[in-house]
Biotite code that builds the C-alpha atoms (Angstrom):
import biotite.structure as struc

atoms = struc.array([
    struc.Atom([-24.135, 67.465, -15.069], chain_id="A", res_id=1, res_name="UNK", atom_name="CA", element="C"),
    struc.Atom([-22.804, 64.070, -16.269], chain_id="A", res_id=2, res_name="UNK", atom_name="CA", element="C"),
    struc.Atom([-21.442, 63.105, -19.431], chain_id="A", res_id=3, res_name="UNK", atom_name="CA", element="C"),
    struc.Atom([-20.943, 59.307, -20.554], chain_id="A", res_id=4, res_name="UNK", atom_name="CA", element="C"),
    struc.Atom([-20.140, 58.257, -24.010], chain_id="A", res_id=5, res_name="UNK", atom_name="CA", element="C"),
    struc.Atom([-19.708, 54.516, -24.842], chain_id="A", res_id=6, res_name="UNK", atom_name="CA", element="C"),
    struc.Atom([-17.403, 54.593, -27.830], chain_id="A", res_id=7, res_name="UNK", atom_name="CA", element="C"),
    struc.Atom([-18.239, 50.374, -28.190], chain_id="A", res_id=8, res_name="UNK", atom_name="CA", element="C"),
    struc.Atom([-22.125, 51.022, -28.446], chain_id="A", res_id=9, res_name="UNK", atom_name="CA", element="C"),
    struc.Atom([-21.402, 54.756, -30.147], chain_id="A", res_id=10, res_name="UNK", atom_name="CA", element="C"),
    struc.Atom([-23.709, 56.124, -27.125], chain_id="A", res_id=11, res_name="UNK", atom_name="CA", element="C"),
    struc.Atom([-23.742, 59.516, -25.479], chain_id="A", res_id=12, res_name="UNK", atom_name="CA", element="C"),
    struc.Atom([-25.655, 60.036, -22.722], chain_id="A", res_id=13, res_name="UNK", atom_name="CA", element="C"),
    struc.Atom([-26.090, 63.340, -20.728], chain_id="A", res_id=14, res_name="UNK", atom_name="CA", element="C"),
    struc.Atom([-27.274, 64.016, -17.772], chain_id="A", res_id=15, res_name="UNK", atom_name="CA", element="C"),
    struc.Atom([-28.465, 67.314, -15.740], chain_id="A", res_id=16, res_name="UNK", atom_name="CA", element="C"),
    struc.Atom([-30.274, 65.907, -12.502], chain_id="A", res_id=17, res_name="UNK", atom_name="CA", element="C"),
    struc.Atom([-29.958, 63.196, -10.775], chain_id="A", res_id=18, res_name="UNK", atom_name="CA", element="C"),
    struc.Atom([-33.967, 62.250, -10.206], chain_id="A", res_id=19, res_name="UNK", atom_name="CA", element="C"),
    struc.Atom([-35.891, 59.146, -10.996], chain_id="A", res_id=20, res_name="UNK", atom_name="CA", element="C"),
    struc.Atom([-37.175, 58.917, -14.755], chain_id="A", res_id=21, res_name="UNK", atom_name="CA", element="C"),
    struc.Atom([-40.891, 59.331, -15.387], chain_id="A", res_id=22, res_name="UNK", atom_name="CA", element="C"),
    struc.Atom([-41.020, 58.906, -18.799], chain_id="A", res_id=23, res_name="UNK", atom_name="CA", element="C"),
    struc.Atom([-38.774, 59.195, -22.317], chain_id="A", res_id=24, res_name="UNK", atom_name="CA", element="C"),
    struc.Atom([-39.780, 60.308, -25.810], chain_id="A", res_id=25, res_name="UNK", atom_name="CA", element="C"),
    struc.Atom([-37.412, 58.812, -28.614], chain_id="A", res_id=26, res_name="UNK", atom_name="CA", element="C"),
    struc.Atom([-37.412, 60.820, -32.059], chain_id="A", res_id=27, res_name="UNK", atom_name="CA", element="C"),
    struc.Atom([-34.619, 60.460, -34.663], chain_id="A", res_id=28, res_name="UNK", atom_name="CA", element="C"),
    struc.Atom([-32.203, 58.580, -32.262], chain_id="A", res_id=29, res_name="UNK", atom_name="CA", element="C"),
    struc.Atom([-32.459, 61.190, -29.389], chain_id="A", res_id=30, res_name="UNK", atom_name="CA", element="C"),
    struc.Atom([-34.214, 60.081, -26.007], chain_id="A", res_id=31, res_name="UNK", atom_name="CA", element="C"),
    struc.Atom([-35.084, 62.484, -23.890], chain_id="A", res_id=32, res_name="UNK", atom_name="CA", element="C"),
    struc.Atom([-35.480, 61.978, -20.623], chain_id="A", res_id=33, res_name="UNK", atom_name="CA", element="C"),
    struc.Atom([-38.481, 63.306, -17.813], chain_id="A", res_id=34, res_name="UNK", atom_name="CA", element="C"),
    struc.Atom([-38.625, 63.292, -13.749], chain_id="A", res_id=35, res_name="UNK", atom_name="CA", element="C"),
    struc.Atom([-42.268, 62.924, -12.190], chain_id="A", res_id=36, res_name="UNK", atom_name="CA", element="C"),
    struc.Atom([-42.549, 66.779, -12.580], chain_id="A", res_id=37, res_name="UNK", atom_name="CA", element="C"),
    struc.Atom([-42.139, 66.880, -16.345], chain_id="A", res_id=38, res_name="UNK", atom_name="CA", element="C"),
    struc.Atom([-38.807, 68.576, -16.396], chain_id="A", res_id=39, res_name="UNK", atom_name="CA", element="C"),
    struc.Atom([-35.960, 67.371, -18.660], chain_id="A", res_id=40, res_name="UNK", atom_name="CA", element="C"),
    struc.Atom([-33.289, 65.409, -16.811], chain_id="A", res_id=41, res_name="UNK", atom_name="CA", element="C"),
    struc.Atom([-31.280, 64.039, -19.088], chain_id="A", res_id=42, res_name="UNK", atom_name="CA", element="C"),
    struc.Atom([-30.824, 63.138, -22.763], chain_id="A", res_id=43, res_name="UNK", atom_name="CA", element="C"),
    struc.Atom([-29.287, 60.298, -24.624], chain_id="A", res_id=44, res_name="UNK", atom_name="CA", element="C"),
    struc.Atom([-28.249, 60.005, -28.264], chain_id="A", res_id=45, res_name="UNK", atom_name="CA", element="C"),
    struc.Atom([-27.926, 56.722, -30.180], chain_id="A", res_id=46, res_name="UNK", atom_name="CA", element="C"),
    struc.Atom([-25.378, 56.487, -32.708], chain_id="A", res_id=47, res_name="UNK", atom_name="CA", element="C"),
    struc.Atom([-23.809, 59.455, -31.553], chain_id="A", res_id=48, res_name="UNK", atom_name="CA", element="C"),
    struc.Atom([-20.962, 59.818, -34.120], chain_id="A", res_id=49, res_name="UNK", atom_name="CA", element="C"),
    struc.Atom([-23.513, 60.297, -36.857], chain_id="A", res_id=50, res_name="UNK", atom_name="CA", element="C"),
    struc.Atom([-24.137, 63.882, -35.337], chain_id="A", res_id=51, res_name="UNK", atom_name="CA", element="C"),
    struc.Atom([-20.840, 64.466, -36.813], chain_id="A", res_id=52, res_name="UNK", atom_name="CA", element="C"),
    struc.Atom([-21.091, 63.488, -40.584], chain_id="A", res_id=53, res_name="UNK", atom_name="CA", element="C"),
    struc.Atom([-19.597, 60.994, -42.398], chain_id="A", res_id=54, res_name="UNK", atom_name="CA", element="C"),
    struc.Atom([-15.913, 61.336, -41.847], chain_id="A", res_id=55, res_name="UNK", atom_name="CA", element="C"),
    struc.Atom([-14.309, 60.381, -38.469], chain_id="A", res_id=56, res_name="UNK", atom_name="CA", element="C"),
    struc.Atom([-12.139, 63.328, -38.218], chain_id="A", res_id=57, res_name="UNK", atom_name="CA", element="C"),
    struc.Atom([-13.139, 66.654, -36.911], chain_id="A", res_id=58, res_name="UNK", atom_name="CA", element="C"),
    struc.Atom([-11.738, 70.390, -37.701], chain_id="A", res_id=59, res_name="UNK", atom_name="CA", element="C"),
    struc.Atom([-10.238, 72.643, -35.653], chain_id="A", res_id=60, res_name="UNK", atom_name="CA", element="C"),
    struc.Atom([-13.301, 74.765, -36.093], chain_id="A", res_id=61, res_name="UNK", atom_name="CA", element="C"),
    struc.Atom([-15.693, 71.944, -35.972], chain_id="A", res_id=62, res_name="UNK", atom_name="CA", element="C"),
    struc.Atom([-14.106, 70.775, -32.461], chain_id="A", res_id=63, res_name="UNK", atom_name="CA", element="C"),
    struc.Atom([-14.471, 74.210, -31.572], chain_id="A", res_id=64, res_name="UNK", atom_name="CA", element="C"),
    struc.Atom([-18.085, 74.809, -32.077], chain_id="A", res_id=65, res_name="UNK", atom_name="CA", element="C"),
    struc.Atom([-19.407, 71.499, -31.036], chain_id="A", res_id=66, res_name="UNK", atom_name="CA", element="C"),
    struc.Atom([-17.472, 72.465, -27.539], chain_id="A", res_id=67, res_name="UNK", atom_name="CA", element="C"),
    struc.Atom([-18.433, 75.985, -27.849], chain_id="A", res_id=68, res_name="UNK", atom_name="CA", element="C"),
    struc.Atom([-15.667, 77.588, -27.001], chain_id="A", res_id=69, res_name="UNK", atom_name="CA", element="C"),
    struc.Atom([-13.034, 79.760, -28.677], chain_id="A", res_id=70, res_name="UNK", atom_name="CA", element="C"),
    struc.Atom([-10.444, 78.156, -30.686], chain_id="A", res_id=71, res_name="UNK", atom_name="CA", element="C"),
    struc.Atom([-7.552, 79.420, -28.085], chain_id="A", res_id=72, res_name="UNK", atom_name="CA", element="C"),
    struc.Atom([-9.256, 77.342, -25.834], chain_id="A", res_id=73, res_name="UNK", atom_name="CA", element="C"),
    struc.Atom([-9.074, 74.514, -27.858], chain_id="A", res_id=74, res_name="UNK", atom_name="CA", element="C"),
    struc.Atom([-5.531, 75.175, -28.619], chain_id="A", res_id=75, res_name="UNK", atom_name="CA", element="C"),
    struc.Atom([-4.341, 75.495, -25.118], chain_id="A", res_id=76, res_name="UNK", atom_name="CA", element="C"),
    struc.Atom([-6.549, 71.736, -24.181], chain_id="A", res_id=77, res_name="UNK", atom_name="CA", element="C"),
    struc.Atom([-3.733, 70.419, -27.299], chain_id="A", res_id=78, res_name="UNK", atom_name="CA", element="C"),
    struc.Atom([-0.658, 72.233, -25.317], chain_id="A", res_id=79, res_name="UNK", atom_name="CA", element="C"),
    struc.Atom([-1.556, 71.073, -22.178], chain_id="A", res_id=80, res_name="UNK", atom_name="CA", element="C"),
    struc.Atom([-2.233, 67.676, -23.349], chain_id="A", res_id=81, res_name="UNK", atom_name="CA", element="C"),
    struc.Atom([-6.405, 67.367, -22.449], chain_id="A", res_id=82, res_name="UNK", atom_name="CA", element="C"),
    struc.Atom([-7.659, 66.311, -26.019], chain_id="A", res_id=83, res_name="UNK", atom_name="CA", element="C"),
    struc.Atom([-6.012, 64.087, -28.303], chain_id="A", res_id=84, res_name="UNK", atom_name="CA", element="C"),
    struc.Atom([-5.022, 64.942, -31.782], chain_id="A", res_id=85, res_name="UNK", atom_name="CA", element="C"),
    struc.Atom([-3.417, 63.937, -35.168], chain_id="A", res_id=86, res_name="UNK", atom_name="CA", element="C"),
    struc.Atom([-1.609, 66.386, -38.009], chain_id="A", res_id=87, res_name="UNK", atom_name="CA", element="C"),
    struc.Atom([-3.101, 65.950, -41.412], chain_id="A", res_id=88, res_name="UNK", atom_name="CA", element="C"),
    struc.Atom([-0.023, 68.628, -43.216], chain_id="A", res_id=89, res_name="UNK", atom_name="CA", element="C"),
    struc.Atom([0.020, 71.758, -40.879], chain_id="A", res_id=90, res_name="UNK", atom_name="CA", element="C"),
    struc.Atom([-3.572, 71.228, -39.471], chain_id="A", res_id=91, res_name="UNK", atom_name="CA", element="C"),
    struc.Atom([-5.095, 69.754, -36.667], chain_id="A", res_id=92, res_name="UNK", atom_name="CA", element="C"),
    struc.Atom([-7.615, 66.758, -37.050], chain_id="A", res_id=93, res_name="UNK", atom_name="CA", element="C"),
    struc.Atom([-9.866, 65.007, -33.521], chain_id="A", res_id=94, res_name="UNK", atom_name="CA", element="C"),
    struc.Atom([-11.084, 62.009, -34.005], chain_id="A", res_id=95, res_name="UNK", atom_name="CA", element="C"),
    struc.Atom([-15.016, 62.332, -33.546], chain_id="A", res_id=96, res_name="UNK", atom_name="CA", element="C"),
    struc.Atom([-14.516, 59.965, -30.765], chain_id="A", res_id=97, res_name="UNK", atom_name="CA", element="C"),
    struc.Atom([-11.133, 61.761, -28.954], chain_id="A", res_id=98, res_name="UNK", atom_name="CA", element="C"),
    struc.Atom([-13.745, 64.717, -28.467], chain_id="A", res_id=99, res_name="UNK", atom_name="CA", element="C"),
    struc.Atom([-16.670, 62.335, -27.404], chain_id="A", res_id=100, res_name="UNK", atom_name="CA", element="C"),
    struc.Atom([-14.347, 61.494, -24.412], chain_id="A", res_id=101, res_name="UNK", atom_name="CA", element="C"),
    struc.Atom([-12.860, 65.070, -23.442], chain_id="A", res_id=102, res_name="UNK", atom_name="CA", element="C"),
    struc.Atom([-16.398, 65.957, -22.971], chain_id="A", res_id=103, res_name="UNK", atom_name="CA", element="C"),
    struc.Atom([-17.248, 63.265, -21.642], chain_id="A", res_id=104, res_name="UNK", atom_name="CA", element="C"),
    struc.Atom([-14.505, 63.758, -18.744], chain_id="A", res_id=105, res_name="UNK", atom_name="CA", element="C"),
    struc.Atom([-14.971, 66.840, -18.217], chain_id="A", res_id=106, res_name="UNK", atom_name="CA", element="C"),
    struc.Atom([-11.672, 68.223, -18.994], chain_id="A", res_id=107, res_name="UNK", atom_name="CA", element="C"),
])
């Protein structure tokens, strides 16, 4: 699988195979993507920090379950240094696109 998100045109684009694409259905800013054989290969979402509500800052928890994984895995990605962060008092806050990225490395 390959992740690619293009903070400039706020595009996130995911893909499982590598085949040739058939065909692509659009609905409600997600495309997604069929081989010959009818089988998803990929999707791609347009204005992909809209998934995220209005505010540009994300929650521990909300970092959490758009990863989906446990918040001591989230915490440990901070310690080691893998996702970027700010402090907003004594809590963490991601910027929507910080996260975007981490996935989109694959960290």
């Amino acid at each position: 699988m390959k992740i690619h998100h293009d903070a400039a045109r706020d595009y996130l684009s995911i893909d499982f195979f590598e085949q040739v694409e058939a065909r692509s259905v659009y609905a409600e800013g997600i495309i997604v993507r069929y081989d010959k054989a009818g089988h998803v290969i990929g999707v791609d979402i347009t204005d992909s920090m809209r998934l995220f509500g209005e505010s540009d800052l994300m929650t521990l928890r909300e970092v959490c379950e758009f990863l989906g994984v446990s918040e001591s895995t989230v915490r440990r990605k901070i310690k080691g240094k893998k996702i970027r962060y700010t402090m907003k008092g004594n809590r963490y806050r991601f910027r929507k696109s910080d996260v975007l990225d981490h996935v989109a490395d694959g960290r």
